[in-house]
C-alpha positions in Angstrom: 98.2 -22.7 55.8 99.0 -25.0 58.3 98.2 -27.8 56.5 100.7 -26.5 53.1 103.5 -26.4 55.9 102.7 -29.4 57.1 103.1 -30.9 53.4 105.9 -28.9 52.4 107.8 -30.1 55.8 107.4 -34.3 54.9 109.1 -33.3 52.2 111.6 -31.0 52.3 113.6 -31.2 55.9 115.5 -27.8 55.0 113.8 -24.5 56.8 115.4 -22.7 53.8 113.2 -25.2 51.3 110.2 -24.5 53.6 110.7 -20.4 53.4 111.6 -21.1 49.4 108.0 -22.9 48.7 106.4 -20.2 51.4 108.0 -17.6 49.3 106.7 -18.7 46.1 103.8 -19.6 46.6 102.6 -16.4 48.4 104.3 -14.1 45.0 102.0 -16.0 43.0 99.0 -15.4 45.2 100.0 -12.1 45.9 101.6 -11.0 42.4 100.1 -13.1 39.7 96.0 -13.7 40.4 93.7 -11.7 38.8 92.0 -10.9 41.7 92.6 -7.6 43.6 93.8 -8.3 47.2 94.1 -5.7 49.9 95.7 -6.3 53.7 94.1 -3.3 55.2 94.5 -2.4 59.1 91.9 -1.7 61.4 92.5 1.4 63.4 89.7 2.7 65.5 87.1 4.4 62.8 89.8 4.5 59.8 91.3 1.5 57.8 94.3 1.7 56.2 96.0 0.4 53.9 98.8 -2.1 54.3 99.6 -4.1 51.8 98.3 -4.3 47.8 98.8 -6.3 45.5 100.2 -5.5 41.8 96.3 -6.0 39.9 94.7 -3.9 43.1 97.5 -1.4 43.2 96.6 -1.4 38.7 93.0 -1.2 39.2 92.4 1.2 42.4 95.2 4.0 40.7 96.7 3.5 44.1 100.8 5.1 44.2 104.0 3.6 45.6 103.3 5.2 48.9 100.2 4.2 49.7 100.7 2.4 53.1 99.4 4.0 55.4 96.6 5.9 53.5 93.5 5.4 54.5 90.3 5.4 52.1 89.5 8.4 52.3 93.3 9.8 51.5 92.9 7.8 47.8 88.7 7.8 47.1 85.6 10.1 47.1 84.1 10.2 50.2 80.4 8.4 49.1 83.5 5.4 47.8 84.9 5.4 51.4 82.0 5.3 53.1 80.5 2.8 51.5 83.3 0.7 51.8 84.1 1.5 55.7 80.3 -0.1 55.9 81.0 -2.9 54.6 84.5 -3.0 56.7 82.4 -2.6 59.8 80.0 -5.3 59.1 83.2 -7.5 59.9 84.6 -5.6 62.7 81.2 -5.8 64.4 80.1 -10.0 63.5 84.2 -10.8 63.4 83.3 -13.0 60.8 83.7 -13.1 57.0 81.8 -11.4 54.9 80.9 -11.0 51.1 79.1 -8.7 48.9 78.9 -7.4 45.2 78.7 -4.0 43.8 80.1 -2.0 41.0 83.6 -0.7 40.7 84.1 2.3 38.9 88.0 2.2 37.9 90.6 5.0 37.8 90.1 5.4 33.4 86.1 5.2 33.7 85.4 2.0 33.4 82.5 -0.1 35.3 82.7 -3.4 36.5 81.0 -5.8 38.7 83.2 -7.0 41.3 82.4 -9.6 44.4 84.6 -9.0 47.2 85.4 -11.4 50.2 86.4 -9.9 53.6 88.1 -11.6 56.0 89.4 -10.5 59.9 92.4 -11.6 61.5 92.2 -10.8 65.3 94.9 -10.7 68.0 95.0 -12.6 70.9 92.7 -10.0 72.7 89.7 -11.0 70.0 90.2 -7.6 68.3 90.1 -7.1 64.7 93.1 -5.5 63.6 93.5 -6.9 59.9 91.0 -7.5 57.2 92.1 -9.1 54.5 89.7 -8.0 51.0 89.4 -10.4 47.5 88.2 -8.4 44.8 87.2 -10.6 41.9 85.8 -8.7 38.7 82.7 -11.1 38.0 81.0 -8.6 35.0 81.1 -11.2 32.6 79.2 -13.6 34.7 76.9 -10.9 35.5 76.7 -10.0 32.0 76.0 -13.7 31.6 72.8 -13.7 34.1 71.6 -10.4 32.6 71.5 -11.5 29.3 70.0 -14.7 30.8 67.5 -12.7 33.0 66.7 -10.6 29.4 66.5 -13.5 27.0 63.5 -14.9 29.7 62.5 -11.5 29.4 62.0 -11.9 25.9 60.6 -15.2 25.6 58.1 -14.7 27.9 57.1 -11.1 26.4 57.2 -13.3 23.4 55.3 -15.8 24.5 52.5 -13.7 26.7 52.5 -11.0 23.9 52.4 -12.8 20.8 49.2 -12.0 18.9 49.3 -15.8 17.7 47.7 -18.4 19.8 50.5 -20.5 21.4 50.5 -23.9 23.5 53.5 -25.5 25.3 53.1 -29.1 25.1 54.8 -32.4 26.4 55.9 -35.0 24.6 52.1 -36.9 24.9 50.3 -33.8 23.8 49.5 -32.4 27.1 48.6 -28.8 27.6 51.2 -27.6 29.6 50.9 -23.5 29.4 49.0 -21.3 27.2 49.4 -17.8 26.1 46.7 -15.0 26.5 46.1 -15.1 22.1 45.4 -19.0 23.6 42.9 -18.7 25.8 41.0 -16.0 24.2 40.7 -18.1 21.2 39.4 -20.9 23.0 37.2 -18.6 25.0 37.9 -20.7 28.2 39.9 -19.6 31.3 43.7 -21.2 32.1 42.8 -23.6 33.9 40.4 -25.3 31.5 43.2 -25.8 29.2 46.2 -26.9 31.3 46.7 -30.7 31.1 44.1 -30.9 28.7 45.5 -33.3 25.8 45.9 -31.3 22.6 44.5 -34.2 20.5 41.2 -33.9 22.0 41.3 -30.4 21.8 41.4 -30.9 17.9 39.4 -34.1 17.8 38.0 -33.2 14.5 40.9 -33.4 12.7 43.3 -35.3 15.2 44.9 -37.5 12.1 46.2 -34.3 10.9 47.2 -32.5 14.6 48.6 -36.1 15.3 51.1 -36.7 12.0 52.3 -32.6 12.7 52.7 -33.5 16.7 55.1 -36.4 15.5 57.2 -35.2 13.4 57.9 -32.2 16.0 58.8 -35.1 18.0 61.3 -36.5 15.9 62.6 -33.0 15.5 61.5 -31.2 12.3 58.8 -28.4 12.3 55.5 -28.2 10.6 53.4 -26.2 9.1 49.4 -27.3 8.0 45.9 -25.3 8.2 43.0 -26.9 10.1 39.2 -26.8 10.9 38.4 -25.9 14.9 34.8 -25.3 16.3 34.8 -23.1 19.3 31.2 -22.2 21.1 29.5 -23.0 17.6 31.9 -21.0 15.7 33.8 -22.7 12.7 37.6 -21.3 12.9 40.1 -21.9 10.5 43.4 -21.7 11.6 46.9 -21.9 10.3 49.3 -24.4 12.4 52.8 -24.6 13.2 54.1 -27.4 15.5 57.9 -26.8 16.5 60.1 -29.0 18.5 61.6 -27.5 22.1 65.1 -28.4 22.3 67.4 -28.2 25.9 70.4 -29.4 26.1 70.3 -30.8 22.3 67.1 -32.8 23.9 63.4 -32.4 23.0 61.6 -31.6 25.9 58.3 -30.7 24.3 56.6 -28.9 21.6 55.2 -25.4 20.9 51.9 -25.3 18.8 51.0 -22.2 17.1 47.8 -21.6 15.9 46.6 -18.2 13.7 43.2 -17.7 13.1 42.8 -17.1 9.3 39.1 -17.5 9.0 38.3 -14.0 7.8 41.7 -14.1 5.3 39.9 -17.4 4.4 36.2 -15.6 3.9 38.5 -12.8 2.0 40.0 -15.1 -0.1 37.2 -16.8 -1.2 35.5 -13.6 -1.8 38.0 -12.7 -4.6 37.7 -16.0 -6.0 34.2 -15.7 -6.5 35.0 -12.0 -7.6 37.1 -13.6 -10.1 34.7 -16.0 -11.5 31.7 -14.5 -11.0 29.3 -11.4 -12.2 28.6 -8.7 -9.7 25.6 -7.8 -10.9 23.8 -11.0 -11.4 25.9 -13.4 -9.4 26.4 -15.7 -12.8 29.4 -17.0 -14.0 31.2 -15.1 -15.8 33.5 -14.7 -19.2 36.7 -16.1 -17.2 34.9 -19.1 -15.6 33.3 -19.8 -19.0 37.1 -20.3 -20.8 38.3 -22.3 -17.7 35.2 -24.9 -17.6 35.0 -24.9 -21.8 38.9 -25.2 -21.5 38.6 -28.8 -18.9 35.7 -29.9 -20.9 37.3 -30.0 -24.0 40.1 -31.7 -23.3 38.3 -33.9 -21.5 38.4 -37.7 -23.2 35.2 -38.3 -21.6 33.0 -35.2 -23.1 31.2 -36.8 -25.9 28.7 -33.8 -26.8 28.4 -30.4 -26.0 26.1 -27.7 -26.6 26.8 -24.3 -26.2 23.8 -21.3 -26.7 25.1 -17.3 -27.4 22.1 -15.7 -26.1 20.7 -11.7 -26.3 18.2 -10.3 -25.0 16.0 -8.2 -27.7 15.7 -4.4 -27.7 17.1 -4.3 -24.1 19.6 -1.3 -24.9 16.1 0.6 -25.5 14.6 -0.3 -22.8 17.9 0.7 -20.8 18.1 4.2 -22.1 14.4 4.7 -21.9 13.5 3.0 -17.9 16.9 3.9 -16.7 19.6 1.5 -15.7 18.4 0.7 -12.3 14.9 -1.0 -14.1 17.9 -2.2 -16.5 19.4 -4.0 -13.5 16.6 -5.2 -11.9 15.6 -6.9 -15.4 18.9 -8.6 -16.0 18.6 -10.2 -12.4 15.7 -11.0 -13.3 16.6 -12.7 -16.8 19.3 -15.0 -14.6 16.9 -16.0 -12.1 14.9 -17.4 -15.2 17.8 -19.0 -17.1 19.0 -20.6 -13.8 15.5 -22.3 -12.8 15.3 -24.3 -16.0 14.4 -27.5 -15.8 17.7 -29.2 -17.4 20.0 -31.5 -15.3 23.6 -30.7 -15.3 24.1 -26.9 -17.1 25.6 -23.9 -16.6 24.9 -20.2 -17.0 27.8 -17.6 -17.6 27.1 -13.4 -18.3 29.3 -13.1 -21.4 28.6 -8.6 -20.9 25.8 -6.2 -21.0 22.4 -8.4 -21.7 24.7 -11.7 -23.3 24.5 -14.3 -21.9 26.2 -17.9 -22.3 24.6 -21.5 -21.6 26.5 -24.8 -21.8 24.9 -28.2 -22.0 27.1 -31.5 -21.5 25.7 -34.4 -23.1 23.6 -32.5 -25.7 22.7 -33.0 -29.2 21.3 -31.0 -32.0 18.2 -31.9 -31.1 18.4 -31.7 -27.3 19.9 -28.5 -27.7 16.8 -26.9 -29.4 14.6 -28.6 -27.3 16.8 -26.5 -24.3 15.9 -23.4 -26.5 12.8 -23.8 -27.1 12.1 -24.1 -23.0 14.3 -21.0 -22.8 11.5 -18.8 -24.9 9.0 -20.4 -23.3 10.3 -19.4 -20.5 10.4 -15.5 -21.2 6.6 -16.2 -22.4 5.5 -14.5 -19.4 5.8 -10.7 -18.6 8.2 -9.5 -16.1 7.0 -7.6 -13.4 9.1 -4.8 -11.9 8.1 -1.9 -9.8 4.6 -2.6 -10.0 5.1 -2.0 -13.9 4.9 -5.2 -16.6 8.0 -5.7 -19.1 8.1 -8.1 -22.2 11.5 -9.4 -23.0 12.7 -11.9 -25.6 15.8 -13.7 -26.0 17.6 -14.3 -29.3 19.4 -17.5 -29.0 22.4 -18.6 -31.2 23.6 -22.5 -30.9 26.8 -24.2 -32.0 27.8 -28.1 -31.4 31.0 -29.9 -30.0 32.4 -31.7 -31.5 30.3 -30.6 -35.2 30.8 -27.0 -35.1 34.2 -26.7 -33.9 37.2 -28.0 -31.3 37.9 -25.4 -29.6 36.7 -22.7 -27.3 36.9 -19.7 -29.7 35.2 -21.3 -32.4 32.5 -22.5 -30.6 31.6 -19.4 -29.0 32.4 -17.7 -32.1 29.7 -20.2 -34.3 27.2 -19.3 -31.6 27.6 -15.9 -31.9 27.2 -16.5 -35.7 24.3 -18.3 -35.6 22.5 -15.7 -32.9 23.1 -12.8 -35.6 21.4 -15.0 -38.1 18.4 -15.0 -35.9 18.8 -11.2 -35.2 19.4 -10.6 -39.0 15.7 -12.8 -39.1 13.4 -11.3 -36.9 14.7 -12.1 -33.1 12.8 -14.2 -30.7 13.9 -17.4 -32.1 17.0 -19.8 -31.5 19.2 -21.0 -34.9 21.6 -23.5 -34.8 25.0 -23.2 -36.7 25.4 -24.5 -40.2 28.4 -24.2 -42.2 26.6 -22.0 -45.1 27.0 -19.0 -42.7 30.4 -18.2 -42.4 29.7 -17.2 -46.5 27.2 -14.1 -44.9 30.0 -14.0 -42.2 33.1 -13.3 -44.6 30.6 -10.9 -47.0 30.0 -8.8 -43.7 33.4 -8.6 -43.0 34.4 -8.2 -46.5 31.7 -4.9 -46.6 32.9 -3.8 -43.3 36.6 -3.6 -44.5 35.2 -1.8 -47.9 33.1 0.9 -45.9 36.4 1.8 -44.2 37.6 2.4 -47.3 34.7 3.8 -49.5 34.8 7.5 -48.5 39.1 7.7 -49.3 37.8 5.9 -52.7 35.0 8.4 -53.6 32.6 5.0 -53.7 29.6 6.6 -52.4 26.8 8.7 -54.6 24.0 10.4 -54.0 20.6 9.6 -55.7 17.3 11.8 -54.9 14.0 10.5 -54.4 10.9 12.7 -55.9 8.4 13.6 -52.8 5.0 14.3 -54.6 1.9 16.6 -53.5 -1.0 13.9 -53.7 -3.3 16.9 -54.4 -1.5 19.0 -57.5 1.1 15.9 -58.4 3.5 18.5 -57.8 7.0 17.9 -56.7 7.5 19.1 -53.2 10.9 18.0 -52.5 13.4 15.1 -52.6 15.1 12.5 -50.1 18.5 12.1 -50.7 19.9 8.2 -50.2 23.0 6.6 -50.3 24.1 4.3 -52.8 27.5 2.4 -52.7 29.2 1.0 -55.8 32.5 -1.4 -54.5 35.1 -2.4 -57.1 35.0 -5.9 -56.5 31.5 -6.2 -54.9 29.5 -4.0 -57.2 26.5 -2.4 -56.4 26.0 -2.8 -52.5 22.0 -2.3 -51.4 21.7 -0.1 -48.7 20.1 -3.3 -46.7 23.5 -4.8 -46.7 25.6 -2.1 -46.0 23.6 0.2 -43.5 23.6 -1.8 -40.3 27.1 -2.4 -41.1 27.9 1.2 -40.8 25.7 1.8 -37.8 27.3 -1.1 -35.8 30.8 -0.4 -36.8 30.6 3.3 -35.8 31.2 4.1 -39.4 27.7 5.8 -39.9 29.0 8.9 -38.4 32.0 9.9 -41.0 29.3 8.8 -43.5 26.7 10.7 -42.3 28.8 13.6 -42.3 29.7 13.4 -45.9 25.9 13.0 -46.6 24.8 16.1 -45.3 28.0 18.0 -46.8 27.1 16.4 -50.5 23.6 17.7 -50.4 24.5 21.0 -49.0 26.8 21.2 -52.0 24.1 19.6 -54.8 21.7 22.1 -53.1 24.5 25.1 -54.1 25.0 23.9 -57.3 21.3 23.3 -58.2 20.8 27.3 -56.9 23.2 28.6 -58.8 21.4 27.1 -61.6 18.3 29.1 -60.7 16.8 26.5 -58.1 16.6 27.9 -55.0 13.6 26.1 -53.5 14.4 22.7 -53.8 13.8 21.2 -50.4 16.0 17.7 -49.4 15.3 15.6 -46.8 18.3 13.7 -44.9 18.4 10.8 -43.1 20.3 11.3 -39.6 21.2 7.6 -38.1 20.6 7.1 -34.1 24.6 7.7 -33.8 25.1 10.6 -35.7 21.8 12.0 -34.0 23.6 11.6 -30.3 26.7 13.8 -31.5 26.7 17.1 -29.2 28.6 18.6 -32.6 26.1 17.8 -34.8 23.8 21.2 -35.0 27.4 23.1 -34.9 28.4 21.0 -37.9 25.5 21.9 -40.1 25.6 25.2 -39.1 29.3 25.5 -40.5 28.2 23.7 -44.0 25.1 26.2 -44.2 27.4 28.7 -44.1 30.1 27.7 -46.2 27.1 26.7 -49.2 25.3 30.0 -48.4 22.6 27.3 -47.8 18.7 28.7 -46.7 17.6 26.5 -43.6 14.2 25.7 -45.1 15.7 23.9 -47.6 16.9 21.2 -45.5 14.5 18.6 -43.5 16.2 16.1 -41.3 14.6 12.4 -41.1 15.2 10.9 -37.5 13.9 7.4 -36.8 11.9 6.9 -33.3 14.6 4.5 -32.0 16.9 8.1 -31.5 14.4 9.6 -28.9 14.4 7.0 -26.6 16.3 9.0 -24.1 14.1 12.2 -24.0 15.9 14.6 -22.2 19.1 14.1 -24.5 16.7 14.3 -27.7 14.9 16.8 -26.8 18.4 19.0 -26.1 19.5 18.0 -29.6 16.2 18.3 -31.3 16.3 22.0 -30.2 19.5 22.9 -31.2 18.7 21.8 -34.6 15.7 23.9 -35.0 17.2 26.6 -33.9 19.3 26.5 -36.9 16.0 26.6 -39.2 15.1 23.3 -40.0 12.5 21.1 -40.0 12.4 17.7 -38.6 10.2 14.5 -39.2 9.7 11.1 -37.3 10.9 8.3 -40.1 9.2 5.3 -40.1 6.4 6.3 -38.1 4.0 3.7 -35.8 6.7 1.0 -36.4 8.4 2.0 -32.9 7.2 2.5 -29.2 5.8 5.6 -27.5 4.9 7.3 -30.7 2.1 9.2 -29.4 4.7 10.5 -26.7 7.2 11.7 -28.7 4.5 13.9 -30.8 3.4 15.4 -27.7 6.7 15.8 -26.2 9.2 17.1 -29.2 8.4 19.9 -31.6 8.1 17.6 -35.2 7.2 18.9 -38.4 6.2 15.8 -40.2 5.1 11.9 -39.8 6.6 9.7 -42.6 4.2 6.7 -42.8 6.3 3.4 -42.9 6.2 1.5 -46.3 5.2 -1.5 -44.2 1.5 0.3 -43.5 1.4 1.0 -46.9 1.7 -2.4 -49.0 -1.2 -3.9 -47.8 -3.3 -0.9 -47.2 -6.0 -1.9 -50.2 -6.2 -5.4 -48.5 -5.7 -5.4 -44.8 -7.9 -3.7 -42.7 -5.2 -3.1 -40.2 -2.8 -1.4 -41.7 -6.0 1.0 -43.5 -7.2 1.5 -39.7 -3.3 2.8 -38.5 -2.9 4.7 -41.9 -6.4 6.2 -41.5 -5.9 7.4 -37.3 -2.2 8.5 -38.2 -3.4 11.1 -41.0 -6.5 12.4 -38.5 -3.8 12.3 -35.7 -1.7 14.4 -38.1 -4.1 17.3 -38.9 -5.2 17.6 -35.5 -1.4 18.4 -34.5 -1.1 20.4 -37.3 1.6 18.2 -38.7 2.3 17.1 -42.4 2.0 13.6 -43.4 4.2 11.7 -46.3 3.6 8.1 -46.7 6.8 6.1 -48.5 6.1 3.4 -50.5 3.5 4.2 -53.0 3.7 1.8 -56.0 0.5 1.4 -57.6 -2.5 3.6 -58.6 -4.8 2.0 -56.0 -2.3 3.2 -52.9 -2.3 7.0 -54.6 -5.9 7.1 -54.7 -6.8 5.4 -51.6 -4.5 8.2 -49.7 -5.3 11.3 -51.6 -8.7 10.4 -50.8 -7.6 10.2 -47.2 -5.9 13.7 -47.4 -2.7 12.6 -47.2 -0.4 15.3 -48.4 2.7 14.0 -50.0 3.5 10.8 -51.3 7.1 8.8 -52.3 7.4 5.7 -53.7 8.0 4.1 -57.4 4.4 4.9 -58.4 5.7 8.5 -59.1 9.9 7.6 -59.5 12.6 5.6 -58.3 15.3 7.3 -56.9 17.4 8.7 -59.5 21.1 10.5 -60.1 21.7 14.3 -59.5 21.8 14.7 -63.6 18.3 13.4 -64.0 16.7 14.9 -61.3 18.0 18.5 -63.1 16.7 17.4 -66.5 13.1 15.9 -64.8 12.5 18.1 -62.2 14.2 21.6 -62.7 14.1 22.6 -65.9 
């Protein structure tokens, strides 16, 4: 003060001036500051107030009349004594003194306030006057807290963080390292601090070194990267970002996040994706991708592409059970993978297909592949201490000869491998052009049988079944003969397997056994009431849980005797025996009889006669052609009709066409017979006129 008066006095001489600039300059301090300012005096345990200025008088709800008061004639008492502490801390050092604490204000509100307290003594040393400068400082303490809580957060963020983060300087060096850090370094702190982060990933430092500078210059990065820790291979995903203070780069953050098993996962479904569960082959989606590059390829010359299947396997399925079924695909892969062929590839197309491709191969290479591949299923497979045969069936087609693109090709193969089937299995056929012909007739009968029951194309014709004994006729087989607008008379050979591929043979099948149910009302209205027919039941139509329901219903609709009906079931429907035998029983139990068709041509026959209750063996045609001549076939023909009477069965031998057969078999004691020799099969109307009358 002394010093202002000083300055005020070299310039203005005049006291009035002097008291003027005094005047004004206290108002302002006094009147116009922000700060709250109290003149309090000091008497004996009580302080009162003296003077206040306008923002303390605001702020402390003090009224005109407050000189005089002391603090506890305006404040709580906890308020007053607080602040008579803090009064006394002066009165007792006669010093200044500061503090902060919290103001709570006459409408509620809380602030932070630092207050300065300063005594004016009289001439006796006494404190009589302390002088207090409030200054509300809550939005620099709100400033520090959210300071204080934004550390807080960072380092809660930084110790927490599940990823693996490094503080580095600006060469690279380690300076911190969070917990996720050191655990996936499996070292302590202090291994890592200072340690340069280059060497740290030394195995792939170009790439840790071009992320590391261009956090440097100020742009973040983001790569994946190879680290071996204790013999462990990691793989990790990086991100390198620049710390900036003061619009400065002090150093970098690197954070790393182990992705290995994401990695592994990943790879998993790729492999998933390309590749068979079962057998661990390539499958039909990598097949398309790698015929796909190959073929548009510039540099693929020749290509050779084999459709293979594996023969009978669905039987063998039913009959071992899948798990043998399993086992022997696993087995079939293992074998097609260890040929000895560079530079080929093995893909399961479903089920027991299977696809090879061959780069660089020609017709002739290609057969010569084939032929190793049947060589190579030569040799029994041995499963569960039990021995399995298997043979593949092996289709081929050519790039670029037998087509351009991946559907064709594959297509052709498949062409060519149900040319083999159609010939006998076991073999390999190459694609030729004269096959699509057999292809579009196929198709063309396949779209006719779809058609031929809505068009009334099917008949009946009835076969004579003979007593080799009395030349009697026993009874008759009804067949199916089909007569297409366009394609005339179809055989049965080309039709049948058609039907029993294409799921038709079941409608079919149907119609059959309702067309002789009614021939068999009409013929017993005519006074014919014995005449036995025999039916032929395909494998699918066998395996319908309806079926013995179905019959019953025509047998009653037909008024139809039950003895009058034999159904013909081939050995191929009992390969799953507890299935057959469920529906072999129901159909007896309707009346029926029931023979084995096509007898010693399957597997297991001796089984099935012991196992299911059969009425009659139909002797294969096959047996009997060469019966006269071949020693063979007289030996199986000979032990099936001894077999036969010692089971009590009947035996009826198809195929008789010259006198020689006849004799040689009613000489054997067969009992029936069926073949040209006695008739060929022969429309409803003639059978009447030959047979009935």
């Amino acid at each position: 003060m002394d010093k202002l008066k000083k300055a005020i006095i070299e310039d203005f001489q005049s006291e009035k001036h002097i008291e003027k600039i005094e005047s004004i300059i206290f108002t302002i301090i006094l009147e116009h500051i922000k700060d709250l300012v109290f003149l309090m005096k000091v008497d004996q345990d009580h302080v009162r107030y003296v003077f206040v200025n306008d923002e303390g008088v605001k702020h402390a709800g003090l009224t005109e009349d407050y000189a005089g008061l002391s603090l506890s004639d305006v404040m709580d008492k906890n308020a007053a004594d607080h602040l008579l502490e803090m009064y006394s801390v002066v009165r007792q050092t006669k010093q200044p003194f500061s503090y902060q604490d919290q103001v709570r204000l006459i409408d509620g509100t809380v602030i932070f306030g630092e207050s300065v307290l300063t005594p004016f003594m009289n001439d006796m040393g006494e404190v009589i006057y302390i002088i207090s400068v409030t200054r509300d400082i809550s939005e620099r303490v709100s400033e520090k807290q959210k300071l204080i809580e934004s550390q807080q957060r960072y380092k809660s963020l930084f110790d927490h963080n599940i990823d693996s983060i490094f503080s580095l300087d600006l060469n690279g060096a380690i300076v911190s390292a969070n917990s996720a850090a050191i655990d996936l370094m499996k070292t302590f702190t202090i291994s890592l601090i200072g340690k340069s982060v280059f060497d740290l990933f030394n195995q792939d430092r170009e790439r840790i070194t071009s992320m590391f500078s261009h956090a440097v210059k100020g742009s973040a990065m983001e790569d994946e990267s190879n680290l071996k820790v204790k013999n462990q291979e990691l793989h990790l995903h990086l991100k390198t970002i620049p710390i900036i203070l003061n619009n400065s780069i002090q150093g970098i953050y690197l954070i790393a996040r182990d992705i290995s098993d994401q990695k592994r996962h990943h790879s998993l479904i790729k492999h998933m994706a390309f590749h068979d569960s079962l057998t661990g082959l390539l499958n039909r989606t990598a097949l398309e991708k790698d015929l796909s590059i190959l073929l548009k390829d510039q540099t693929t010359k020749g290509l050779a592409l084999m459709y293979i299947d594996l023969d009978r396997f669905k039987m063998l399925n039913d009959t071992m059970g899948h798990s043998i079924g399993d086992l022997l695909l696993k087995e079939v892969s293992f074998r097609l993978r260890s040929l000895e062929i560079p530079s080929y590839k093995v893909y399961r197309q479903g089920g027991d297909e299977f696809i090879l491709l061959f780069q660089n191969a020609d017709k002739l290479l290609a057969e010569q592949y084939a032929q190793q591949i049947l060589d190579k299923f030569a040799e029994p497979i041995h499963l569960n201490e039990l021995v399995y045969f298997i043979s593949p069936s092996i289709g081929i087609s050519l790039y670029p000869e037998n087509g351009m693109e991946e559907s064709q090709l594959i297509t052709n193969a498949d062409m060519a491998l149900y040319d083999v089937k159609q010939r006998g299995r076991g073999r390999f056929q190459t694609y030729h052009s004269g096959m699509n012909k057999n292809s579009s007739r196929l198709l063309a009968i396949e779209t006719g049988l779809r058609q031929a029951l809505e068009n009334n194309e099917f008949s009946l014709f009835y076969q004579p079944q003979v007593d080799l004994n009395t030349n009697e006729t026993k009874s008759f087989e009804a067949l199916l003969r089909w007569t297409h607008e366009g394609m005339g008379s179809v055989p049965p050979t080309a039709f049948i397997s058609v039907a029993e591929e294409s799921g038709l043979m079941i409608p079919i099948g149907e119609w059959i056994i309702e067309e002789v149910c009614k021939q068999l009302a009409e013929w017993s209205l005519n006074g014919n009431s014995r005449v036995k027919v025999a039916i032929n039941l395909s494998s699918k139509q066998f395996q319908q849980y309806y079926l013995a329901d179905m019959i019953r219903s025509l047998f009653q609709t037909y008024q139809i005797q039950p003895h009058q009906i034999e159904f013909e079931i081939t050995e191929g429907a009992l390969q799953n025996p507890h299935e057959a035998m469920e529906t072999i029983r129901r159909l007896k139990s309707l009346g029926v009889s029931i023979s084995i068709d096509d007898f010693g041509k399957g597997f297991s026959s001796l089984r099935y006669l012991k196992t299911f209750p059969i009425d009659t063996l139909k002797i294969d045609q096959s047996f009997i052609k060469n019966v006269i001549t071949d020693e063979k076939d007289a030996a199986i023909i000979t032990s099936i009709v001894h077999l036969a009477e010692s089971l009590s069965l009947e035996v009826v031998a198809e195929g008789i066409e010259t006198q020689e057969q006849y004799a040689y078999l009613k000489a054997l004691n067969c009992q029936t017979g069926q073949g040209y020799f006695f008739s060929k099969p022969l429309p409803p109307d003639e059978i009447e006129q030959r047979y009935l009358k």
